[in-house]
One Martini backbone bead per residue (centre of mass of N, CA, C, O) as a GRO file, in nm:
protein
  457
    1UNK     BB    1  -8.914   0.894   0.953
    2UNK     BB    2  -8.673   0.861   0.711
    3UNK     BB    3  -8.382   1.015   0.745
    4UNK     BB    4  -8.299   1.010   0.429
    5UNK     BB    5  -8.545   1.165   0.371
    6UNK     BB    6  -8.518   1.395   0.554
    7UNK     BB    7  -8.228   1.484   0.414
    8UNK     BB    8  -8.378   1.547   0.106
    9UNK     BB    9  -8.555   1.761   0.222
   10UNK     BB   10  -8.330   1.963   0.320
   11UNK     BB   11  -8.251   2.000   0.061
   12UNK     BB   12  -8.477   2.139  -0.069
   13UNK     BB   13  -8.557   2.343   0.130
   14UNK     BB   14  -8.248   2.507   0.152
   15UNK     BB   15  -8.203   2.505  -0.167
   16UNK     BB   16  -8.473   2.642  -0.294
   17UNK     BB   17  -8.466   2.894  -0.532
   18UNK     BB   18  -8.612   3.100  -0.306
   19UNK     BB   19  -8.363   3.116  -0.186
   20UNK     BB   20  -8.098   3.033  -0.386
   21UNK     BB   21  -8.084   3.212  -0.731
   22UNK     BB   22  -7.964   3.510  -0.620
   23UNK     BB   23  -7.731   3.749  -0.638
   24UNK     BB   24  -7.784   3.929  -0.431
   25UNK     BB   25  -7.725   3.683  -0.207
   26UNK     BB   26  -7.431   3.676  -0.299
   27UNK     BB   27  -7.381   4.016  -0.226
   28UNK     BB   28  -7.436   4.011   0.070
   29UNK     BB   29  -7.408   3.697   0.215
   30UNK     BB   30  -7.061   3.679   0.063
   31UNK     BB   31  -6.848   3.861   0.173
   32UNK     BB   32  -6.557   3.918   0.062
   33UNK     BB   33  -6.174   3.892   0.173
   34UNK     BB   34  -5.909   4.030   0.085
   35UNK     BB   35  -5.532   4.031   0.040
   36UNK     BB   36  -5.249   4.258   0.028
   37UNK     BB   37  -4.932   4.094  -0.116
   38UNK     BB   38  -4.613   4.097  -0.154
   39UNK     BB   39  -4.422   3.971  -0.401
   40UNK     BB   40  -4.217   3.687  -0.472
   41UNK     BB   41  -3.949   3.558  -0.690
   42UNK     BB   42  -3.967   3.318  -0.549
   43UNK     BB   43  -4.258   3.272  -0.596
   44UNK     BB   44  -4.481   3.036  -0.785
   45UNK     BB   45  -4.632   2.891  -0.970
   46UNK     BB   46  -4.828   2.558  -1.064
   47UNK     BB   47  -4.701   2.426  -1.404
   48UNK     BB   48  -4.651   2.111  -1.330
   49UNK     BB   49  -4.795   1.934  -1.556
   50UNK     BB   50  -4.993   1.601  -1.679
   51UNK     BB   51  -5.258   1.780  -1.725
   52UNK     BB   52  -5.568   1.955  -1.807
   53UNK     BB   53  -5.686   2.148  -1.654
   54UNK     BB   54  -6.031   2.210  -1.531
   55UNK     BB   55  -6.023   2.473  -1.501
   56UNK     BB   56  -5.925   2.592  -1.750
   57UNK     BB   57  -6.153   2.514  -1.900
   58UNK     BB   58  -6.344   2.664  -1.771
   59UNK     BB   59  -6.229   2.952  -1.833
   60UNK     BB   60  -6.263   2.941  -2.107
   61UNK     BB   61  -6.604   2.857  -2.149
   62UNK     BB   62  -6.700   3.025  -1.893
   63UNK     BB   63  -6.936   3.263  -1.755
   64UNK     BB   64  -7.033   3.355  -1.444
   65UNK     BB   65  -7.381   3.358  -1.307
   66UNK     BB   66  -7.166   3.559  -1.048
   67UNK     BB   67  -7.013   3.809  -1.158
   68UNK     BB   68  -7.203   4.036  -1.039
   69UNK     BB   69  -7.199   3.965  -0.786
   70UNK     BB   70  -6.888   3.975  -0.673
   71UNK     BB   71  -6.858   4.256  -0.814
   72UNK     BB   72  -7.090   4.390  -0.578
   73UNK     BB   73  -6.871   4.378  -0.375
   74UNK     BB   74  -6.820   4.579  -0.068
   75UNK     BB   75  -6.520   4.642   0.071
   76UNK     BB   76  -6.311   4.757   0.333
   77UNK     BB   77  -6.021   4.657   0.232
   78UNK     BB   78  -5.735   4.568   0.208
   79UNK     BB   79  -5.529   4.321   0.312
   80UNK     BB   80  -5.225   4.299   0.529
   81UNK     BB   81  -4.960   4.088   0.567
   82UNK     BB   82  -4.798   4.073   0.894
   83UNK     BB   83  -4.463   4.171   1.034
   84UNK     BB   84  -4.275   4.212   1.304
   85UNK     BB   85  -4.131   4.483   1.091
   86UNK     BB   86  -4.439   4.572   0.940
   87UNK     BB   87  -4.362   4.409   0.699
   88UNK     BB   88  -4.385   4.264   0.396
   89UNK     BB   89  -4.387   3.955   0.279
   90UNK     BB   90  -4.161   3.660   0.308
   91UNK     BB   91  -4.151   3.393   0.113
   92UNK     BB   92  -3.866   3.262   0.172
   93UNK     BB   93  -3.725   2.956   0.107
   94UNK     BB   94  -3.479   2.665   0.251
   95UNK     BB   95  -3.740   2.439   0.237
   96UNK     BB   96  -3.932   2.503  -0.075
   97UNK     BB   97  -4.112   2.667   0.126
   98UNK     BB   98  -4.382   2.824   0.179
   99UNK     BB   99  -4.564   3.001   0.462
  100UNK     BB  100  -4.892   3.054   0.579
  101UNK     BB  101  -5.127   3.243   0.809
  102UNK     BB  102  -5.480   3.270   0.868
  103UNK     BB  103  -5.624   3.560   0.948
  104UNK     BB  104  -5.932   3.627   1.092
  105UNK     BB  105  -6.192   3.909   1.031
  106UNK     BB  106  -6.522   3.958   1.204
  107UNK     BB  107  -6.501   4.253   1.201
  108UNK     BB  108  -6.649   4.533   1.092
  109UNK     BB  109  -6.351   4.530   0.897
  110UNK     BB  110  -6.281   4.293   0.773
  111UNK     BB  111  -5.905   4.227   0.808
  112UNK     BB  112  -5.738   3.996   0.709
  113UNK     BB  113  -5.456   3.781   0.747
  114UNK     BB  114  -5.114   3.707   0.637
  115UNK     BB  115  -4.920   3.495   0.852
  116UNK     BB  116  -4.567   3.403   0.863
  117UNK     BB  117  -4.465   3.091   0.833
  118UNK     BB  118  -4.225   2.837   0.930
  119UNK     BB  119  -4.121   2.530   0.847
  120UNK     BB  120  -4.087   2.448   1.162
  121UNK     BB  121  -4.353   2.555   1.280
  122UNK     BB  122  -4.523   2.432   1.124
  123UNK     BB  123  -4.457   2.128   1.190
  124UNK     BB  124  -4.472   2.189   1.513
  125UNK     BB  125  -4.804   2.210   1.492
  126UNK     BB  126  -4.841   1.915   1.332
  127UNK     BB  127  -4.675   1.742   1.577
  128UNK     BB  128  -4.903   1.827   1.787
  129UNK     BB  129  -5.129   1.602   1.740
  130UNK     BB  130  -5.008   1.443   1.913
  131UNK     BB  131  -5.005   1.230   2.219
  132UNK     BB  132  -4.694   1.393   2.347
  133UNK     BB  133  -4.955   1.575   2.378
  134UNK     BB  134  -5.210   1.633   2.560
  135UNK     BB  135  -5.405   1.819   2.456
  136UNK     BB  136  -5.428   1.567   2.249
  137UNK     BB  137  -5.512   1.265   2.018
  138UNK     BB  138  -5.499   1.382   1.778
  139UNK     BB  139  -5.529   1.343   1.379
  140UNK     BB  140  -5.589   1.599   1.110
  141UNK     BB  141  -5.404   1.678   0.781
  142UNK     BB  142  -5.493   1.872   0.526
  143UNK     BB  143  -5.431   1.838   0.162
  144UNK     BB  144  -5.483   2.077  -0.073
  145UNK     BB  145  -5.515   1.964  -0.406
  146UNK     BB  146  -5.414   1.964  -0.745
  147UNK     BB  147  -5.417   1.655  -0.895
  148UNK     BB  148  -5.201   1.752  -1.169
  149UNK     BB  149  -4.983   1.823  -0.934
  150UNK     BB  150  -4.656   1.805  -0.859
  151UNK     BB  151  -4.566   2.016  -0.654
  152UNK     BB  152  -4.805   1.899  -0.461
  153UNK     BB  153  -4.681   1.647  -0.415
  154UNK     BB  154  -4.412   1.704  -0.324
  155UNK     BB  155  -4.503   1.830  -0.091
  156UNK     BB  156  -4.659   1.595   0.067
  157UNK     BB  157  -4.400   1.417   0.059
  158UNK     BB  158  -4.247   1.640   0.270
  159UNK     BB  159  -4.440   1.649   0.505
  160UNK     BB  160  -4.460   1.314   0.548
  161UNK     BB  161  -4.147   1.324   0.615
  162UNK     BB  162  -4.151   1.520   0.855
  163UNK     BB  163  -4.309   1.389   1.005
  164UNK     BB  164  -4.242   1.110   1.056
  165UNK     BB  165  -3.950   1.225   1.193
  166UNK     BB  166  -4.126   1.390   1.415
  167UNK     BB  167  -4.285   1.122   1.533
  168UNK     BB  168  -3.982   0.941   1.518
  169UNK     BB  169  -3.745   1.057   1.726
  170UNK     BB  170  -3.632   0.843   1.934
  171UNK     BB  171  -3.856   0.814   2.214
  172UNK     BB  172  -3.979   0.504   2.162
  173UNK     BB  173  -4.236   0.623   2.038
  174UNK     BB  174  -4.488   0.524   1.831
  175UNK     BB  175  -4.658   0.732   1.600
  176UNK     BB  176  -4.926   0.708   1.436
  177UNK     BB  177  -4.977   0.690   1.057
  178UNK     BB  178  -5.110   0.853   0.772
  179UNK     BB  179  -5.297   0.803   0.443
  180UNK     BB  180  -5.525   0.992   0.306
  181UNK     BB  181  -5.748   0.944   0.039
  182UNK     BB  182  -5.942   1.021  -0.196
  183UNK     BB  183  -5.845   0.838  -0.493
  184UNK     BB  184  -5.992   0.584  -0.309
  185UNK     BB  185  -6.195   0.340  -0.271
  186UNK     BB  186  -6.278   0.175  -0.026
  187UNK     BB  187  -6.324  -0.141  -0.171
  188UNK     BB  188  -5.954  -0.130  -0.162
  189UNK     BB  189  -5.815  -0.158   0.103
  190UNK     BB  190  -5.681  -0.422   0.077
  191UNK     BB  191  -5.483  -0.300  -0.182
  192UNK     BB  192  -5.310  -0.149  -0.028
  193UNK     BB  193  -5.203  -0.303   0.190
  194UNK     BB  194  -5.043  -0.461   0.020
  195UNK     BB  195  -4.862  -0.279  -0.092
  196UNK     BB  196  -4.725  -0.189   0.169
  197UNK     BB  197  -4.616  -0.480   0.212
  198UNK     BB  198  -4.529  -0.620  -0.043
  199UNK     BB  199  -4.698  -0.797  -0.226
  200UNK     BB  200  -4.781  -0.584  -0.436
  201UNK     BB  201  -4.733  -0.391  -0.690
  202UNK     BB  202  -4.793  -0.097  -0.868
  203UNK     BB  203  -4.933  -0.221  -1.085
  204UNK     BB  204  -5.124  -0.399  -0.943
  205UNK     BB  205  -5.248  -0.167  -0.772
  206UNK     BB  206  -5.361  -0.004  -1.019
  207UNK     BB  207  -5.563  -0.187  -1.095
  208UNK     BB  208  -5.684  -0.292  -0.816
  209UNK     BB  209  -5.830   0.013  -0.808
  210UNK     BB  210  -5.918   0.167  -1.096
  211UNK     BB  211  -5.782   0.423  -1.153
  212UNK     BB  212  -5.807   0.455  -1.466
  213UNK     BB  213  -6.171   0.492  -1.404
  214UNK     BB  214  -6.193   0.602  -1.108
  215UNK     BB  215  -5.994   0.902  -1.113
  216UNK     BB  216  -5.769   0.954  -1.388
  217UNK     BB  217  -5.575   1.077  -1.275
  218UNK     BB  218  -5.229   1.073  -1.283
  219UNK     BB  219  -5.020   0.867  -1.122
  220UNK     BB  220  -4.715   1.029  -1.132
  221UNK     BB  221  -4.778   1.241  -0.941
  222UNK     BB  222  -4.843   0.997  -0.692
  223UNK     BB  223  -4.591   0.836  -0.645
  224UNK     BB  224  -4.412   0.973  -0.430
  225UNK     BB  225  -4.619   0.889  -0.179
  226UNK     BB  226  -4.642   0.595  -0.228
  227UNK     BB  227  -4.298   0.543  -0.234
  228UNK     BB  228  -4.295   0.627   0.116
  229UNK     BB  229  -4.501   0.448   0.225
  230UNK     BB  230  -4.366   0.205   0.175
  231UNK     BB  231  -4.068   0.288   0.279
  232UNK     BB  232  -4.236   0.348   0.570
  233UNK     BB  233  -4.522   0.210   0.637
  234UNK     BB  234  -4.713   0.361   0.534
  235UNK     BB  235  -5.029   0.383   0.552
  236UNK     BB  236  -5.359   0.348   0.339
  237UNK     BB  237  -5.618   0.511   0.316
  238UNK     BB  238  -5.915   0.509   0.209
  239UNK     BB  239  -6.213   0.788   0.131
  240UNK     BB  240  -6.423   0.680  -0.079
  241UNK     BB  241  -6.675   0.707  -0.264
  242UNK     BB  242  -6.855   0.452  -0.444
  243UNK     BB  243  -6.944   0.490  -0.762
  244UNK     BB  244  -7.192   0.328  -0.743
  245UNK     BB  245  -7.305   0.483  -0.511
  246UNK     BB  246  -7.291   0.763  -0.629
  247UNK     BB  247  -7.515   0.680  -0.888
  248UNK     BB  248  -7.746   0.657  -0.693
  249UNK     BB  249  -7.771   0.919  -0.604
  250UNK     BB  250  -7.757   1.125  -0.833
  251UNK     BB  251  -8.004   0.995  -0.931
  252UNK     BB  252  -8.212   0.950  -0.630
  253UNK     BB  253  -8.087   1.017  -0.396
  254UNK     BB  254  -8.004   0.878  -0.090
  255UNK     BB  255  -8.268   0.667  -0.090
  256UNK     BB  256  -8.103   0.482  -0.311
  257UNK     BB  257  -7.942   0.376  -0.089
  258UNK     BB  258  -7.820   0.122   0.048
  259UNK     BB  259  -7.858   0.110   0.408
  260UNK     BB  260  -7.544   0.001   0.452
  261UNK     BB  261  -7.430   0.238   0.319
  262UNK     BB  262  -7.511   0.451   0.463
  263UNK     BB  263  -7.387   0.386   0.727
  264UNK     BB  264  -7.088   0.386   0.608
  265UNK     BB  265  -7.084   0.699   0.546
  266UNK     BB  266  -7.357   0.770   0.777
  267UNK     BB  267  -7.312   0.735   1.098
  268UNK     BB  268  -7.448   1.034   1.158
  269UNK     BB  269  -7.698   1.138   1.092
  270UNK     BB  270  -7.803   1.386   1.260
  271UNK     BB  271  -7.529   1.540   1.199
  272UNK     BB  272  -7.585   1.547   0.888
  273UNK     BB  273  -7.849   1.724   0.881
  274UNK     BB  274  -7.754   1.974   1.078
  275UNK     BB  275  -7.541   2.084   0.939
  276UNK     BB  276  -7.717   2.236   0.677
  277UNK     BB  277  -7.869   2.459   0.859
  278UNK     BB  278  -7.662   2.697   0.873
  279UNK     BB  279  -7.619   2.980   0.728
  280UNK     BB  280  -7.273   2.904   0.668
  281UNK     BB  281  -7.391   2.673   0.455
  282UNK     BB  282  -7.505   2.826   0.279
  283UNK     BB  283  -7.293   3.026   0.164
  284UNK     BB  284  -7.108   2.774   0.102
  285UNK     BB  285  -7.266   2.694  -0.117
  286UNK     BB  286  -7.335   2.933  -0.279
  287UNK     BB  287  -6.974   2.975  -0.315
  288UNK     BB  288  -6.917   2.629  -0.410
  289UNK     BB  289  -7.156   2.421  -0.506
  290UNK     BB  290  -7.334   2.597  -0.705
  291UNK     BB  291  -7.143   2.672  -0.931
  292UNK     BB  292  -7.071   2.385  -0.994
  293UNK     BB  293  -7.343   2.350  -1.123
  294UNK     BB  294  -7.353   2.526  -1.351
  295UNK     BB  295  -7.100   2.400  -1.517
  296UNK     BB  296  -7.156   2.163  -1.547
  297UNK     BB  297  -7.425   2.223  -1.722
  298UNK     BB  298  -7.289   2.359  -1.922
  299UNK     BB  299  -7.090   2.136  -1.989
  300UNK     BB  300  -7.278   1.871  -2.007
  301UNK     BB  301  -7.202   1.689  -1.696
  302UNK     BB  302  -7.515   1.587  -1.603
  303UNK     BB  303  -7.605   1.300  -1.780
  304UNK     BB  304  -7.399   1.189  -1.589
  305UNK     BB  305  -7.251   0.936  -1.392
  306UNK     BB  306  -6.956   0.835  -1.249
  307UNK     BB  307  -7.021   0.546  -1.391
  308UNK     BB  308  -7.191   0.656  -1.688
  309UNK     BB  309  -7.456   0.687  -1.645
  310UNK     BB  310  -7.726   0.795  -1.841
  311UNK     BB  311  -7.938   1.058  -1.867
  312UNK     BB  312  -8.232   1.214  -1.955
  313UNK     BB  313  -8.143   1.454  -1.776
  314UNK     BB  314  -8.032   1.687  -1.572
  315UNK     BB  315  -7.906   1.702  -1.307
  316UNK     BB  316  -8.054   1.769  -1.005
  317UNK     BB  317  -7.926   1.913  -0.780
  318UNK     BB  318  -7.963   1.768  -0.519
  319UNK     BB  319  -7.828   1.520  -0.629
  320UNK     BB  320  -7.562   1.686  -0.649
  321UNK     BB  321  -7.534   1.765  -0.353
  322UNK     BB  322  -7.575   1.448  -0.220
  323UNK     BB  323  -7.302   1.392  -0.360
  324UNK     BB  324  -7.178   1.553  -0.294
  325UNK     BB  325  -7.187   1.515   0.074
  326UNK     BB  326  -7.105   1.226   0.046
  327UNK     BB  327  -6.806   1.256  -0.034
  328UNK     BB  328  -6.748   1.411   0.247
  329UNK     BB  329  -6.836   1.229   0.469
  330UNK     BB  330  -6.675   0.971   0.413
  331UNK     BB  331  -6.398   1.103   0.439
  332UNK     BB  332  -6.435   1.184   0.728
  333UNK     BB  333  -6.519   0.929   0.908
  334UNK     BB  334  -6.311   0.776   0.798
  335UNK     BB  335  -6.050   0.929   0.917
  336UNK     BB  336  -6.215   0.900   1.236
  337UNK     BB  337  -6.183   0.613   1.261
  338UNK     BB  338  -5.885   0.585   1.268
  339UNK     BB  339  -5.837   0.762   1.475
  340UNK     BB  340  -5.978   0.631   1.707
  341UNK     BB  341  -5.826   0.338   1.645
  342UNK     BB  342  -5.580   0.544   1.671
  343UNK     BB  343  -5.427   0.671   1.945
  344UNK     BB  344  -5.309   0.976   1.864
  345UNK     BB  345  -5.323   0.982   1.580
  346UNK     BB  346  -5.228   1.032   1.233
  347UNK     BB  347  -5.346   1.213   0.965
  348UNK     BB  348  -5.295   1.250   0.599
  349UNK     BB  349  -5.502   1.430   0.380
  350UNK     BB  350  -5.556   1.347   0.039
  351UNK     BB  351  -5.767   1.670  -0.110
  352UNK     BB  352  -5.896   1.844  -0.267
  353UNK     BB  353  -5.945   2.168  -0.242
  354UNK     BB  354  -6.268   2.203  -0.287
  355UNK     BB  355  -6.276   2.012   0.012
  356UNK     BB  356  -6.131   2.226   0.202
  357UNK     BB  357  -6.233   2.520   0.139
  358UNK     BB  358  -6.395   2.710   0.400
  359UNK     BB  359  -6.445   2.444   0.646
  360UNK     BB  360  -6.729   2.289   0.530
  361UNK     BB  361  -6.619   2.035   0.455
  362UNK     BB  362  -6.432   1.799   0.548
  363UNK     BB  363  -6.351   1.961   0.807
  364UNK     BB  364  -6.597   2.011   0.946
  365UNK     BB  365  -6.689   1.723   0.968
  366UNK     BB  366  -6.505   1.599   1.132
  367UNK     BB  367  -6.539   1.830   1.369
  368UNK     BB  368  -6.814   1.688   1.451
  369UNK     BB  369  -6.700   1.458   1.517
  370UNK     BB  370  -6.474   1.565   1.722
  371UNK     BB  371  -6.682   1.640   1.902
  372UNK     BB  372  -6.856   1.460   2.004
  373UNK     BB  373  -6.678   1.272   2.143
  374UNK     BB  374  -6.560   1.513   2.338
  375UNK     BB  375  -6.862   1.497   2.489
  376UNK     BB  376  -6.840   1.187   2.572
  377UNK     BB  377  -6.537   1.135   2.688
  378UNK     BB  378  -6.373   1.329   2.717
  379UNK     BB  379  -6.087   1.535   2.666
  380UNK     BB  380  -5.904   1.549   2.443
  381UNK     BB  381  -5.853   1.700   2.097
  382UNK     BB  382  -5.928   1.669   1.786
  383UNK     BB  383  -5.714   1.751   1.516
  384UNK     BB  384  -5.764   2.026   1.258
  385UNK     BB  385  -5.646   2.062   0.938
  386UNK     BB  386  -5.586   2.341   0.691
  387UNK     BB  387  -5.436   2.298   0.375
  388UNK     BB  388  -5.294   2.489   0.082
  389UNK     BB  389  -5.150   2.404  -0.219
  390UNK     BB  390  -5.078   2.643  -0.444
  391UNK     BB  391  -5.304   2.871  -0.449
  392UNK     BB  392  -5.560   3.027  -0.628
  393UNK     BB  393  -5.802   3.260  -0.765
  394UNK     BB  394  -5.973   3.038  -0.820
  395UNK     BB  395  -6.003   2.880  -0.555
  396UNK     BB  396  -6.146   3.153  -0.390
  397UNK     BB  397  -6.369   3.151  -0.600
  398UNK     BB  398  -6.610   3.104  -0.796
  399UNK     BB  399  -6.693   2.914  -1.025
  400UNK     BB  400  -6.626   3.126  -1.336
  401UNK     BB  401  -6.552   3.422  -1.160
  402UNK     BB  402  -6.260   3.484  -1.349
  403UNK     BB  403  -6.206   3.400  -1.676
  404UNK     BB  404  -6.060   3.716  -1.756
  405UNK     BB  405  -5.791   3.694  -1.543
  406UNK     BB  406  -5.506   3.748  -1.516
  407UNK     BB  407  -5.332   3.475  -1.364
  408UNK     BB  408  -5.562   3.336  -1.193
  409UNK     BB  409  -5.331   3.054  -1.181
  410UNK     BB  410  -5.165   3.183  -0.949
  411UNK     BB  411  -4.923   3.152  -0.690
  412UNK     BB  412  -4.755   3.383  -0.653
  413UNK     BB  413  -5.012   3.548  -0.506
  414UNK     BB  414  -5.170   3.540  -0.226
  415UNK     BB  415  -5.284   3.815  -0.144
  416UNK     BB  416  -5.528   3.765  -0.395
  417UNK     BB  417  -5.712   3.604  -0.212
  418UNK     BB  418  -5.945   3.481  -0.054
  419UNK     BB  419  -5.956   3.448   0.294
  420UNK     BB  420  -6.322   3.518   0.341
  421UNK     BB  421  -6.617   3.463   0.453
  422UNK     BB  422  -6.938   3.614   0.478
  423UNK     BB  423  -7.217   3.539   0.755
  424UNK     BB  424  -7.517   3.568   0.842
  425UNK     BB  425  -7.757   3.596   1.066
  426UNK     BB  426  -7.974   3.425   1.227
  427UNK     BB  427  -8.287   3.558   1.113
  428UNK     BB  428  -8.252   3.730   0.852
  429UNK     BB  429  -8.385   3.893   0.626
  430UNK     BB  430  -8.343   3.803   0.290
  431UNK     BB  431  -8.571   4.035   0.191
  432UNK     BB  432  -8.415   4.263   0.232
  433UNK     BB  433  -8.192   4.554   0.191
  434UNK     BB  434  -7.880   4.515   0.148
  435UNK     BB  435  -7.776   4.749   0.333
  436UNK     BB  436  -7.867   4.594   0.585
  437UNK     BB  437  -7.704   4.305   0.533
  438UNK     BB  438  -7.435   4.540   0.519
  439UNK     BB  439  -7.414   4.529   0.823
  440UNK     BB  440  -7.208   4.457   1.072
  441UNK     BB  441  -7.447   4.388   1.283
  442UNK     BB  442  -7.530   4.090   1.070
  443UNK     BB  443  -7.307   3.956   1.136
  444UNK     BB  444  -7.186   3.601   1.217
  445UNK     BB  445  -6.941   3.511   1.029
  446UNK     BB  446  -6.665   3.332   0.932
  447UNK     BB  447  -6.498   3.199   0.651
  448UNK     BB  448  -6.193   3.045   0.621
  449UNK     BB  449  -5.985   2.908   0.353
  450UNK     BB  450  -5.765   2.857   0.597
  451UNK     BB  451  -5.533   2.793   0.806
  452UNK     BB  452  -5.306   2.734   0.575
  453UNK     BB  453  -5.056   2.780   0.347
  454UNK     BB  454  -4.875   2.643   0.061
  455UNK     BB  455  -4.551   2.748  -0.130
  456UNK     BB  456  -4.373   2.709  -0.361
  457UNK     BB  457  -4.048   2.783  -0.452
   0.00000   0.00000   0.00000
């Protein structure tokens, strides 16, 4: 059987309704654990935007056919973020920003933390994924961000000037560096390259890249990465599926893909389709992706294809899932595909922070690439960093299910972050009790909302 027919079948398999259309299960095999952290004067939201977040609409629009399940989960007691002289989370910093490292806790307490890192050490931690480390071989670091937010940009153009200055300060080796878009789609390679060269223009350069029709947030926002690449000679890596081809899913499902364009895509055919299987999956789809194919379809948003091509039905589930992962498989690809061919190399993944959050989006997809590697070649591990810029309650809780909740966009207190999903072990009958499903003994294990927070000042 053909292979991307058989990922399709899978997709149905473990997608269909009797398996998880119920907040039931959404209420017991998804208890999330938040963790509660004093806030602090310095810290603020994001909201020096030049577009109407798309959260925002969702929010005053949609009410989520989750938000019983959510509220009827019940935790072990907020998590406490602690710090060396046992007091609560000092938020300030003189670098622009604070930083938060996540500890996730699988324990029958379910008690994650969020513990304060320097913004010296947090660089430091970063800039250990070069090959100047035996550790490691290189990697990648994901920076999880808000698109038409200018501080999450400010941020990320901050990080790739300190990690640069950082991998190349005078010790005579230059570690390989790049920047991975989300924002640009692959076919357009060429021309971020000219770019960068200064051969074309930033107008040049926007336009060939189809800029406004094909990612359509403002590119204002992301001026500051832009020319600190070209300033600094640093490569801009494409990292998405073309639109032609992501419209070909959404309609027919994967089998609709031209095969060469499948392989390009997705080289590991077989550990696409294995990744889909285990329970921390299903949570993941149930809290993450789930949810937003609900809101599209409420506002409308299902009956075009990325494209524009219009649908005579809504699109349906399968469709809209094997889109969205196939969006998050060629990121992650491209981005190992990088780091394979420059050794020791670091890339900076600059993608939507709903590709980030959780561990299973992009993120684990890369972790995949990286340990087959690691299994075939022996040797160093390729680094994996997931961080959240400037997170609000709105990113870590199930899309549309807490429209009512005053702040809910606000970056200022991290404490109230969803910090971890718990999920069952696997093999456990779904049909059984809720109360049997959160016995601590039924935990399989959690997945954090990402390995560091960071906020601006």
């Amino acid at each position: 059987m053909n292979i991307y027919i058989l990922i399709s079948l899978l997709v149905l398999i473990i997608h269909s309704d009797d398996i998880i259309n119920s907040s039931r299960i959404v209420t017991v095999a998804l208890a999330f654990s938040p963790a509660k952290v004093p806030s602090s004067k310095k810290t603020r939201t994001a909201t020096k935007c030049y577009a109407l977040n798309r959260r925002d609409v969702i929010k005053q629009s949609v009410e989520s056919l989750l938000l019983s399940g959510v509220a009827a989960v019940s935790h072990p007691g907020a998590a406490t973020a602690e710090t060396g002289d046992g007091g609560g989370v000092s938020s300030g910093s003189s670098d622009g920003y604070s930083v938060y490292g996540i500890v996730p806790d699988p324990s029958p307490q379910l008690y994650p933390a969020l513990k304060p890192v320097t913004p010296q050490k947090f660089m430091s931690k970063l800039s250990s994924l070069s090959s100047q480390k035996p550790s490691t071989k290189g990697g990648v670091i994901w920076l999880g961000e808000h698109h038409n937010s200018l501080p999450d940009h400010e941020l990320q153009t901050s990080i790739i000037q300190s990690l640069h200055s950082s991998l190349n300060n005078g010790s005579g080796k230059r570690t390989p560096l790049s920047i991975g878009l989300e924002q640009i789609q692959i076919k357009f390679q060429n021309h971020l390259d000219a770019f960068v060269a200064g051969d074309i223009s930033e107008k040049e350069m926007i336009t060939l890249v189809e800029w406004d029709t094909r990612w359509s947030w403002p590119y204002e926002v992301y001026r500051p990465v832009f020319n600190l690449a070209r300033e600094l000679g640093i490569p801009l890596v494409a990292l998405n599926v073309n639109s032609e081809d992501l419209a070909l899913v959404e309609k027919d499902g994967l089998p609709g893909l031209d095969p060469k364009m499948r392989r390009e895509y997705i080289p590991d055919p077989i550990g696409f389709a294995t990744f889909l299987e285990p329970q921390s999956y299903r949570t993941y789809v149930n809290y993450v992706i789930r949810p937003s194919y609900a809101l599209h379809r409420d506002m409308g948003l299902l009956r075009k294809t990325m494209s524009g091509q219009t649908l005579d039905v809504d699109m349906p589930f399968q469709n809209f899932f094997s889109g969205r992962v196939l969006w998050d498989e060629s990121m992650a690809s491209h981005a190992y595909r990088w780091v394979r061919d420059h050794p020791g190399g670091v890339m900076v993944g600059l993608v939507g922070a709903d590709h980030v959050k959780f561990q299973l989006g992009v993120q684990g997809r890369f972790e995949r690439f990286a340990a087959a590697a690691a299994a075939g070649e022996g040797g160093g591990e390729l680094g994996n960093v997931s961080v959240l810029l400037n997170p609000t309650l709105i990113d870590s809780r199930p899309s549309g299910s807490i429209s009512g909740l005053l702040r809910s966009d606000s970056a200022r207190n991290p404490g109230g972050l969803t910090l971890q999903l718990r999920y069952v072990k696997e093999g456990l009958d779904m049909d059984g009790s809720e109360e049997g499903l959160r016995l601590p003994d039924n935990t399989g294990g959690v997945l954090s909302l990402a390995d560091y927070i960071v906020i601006s000042a």
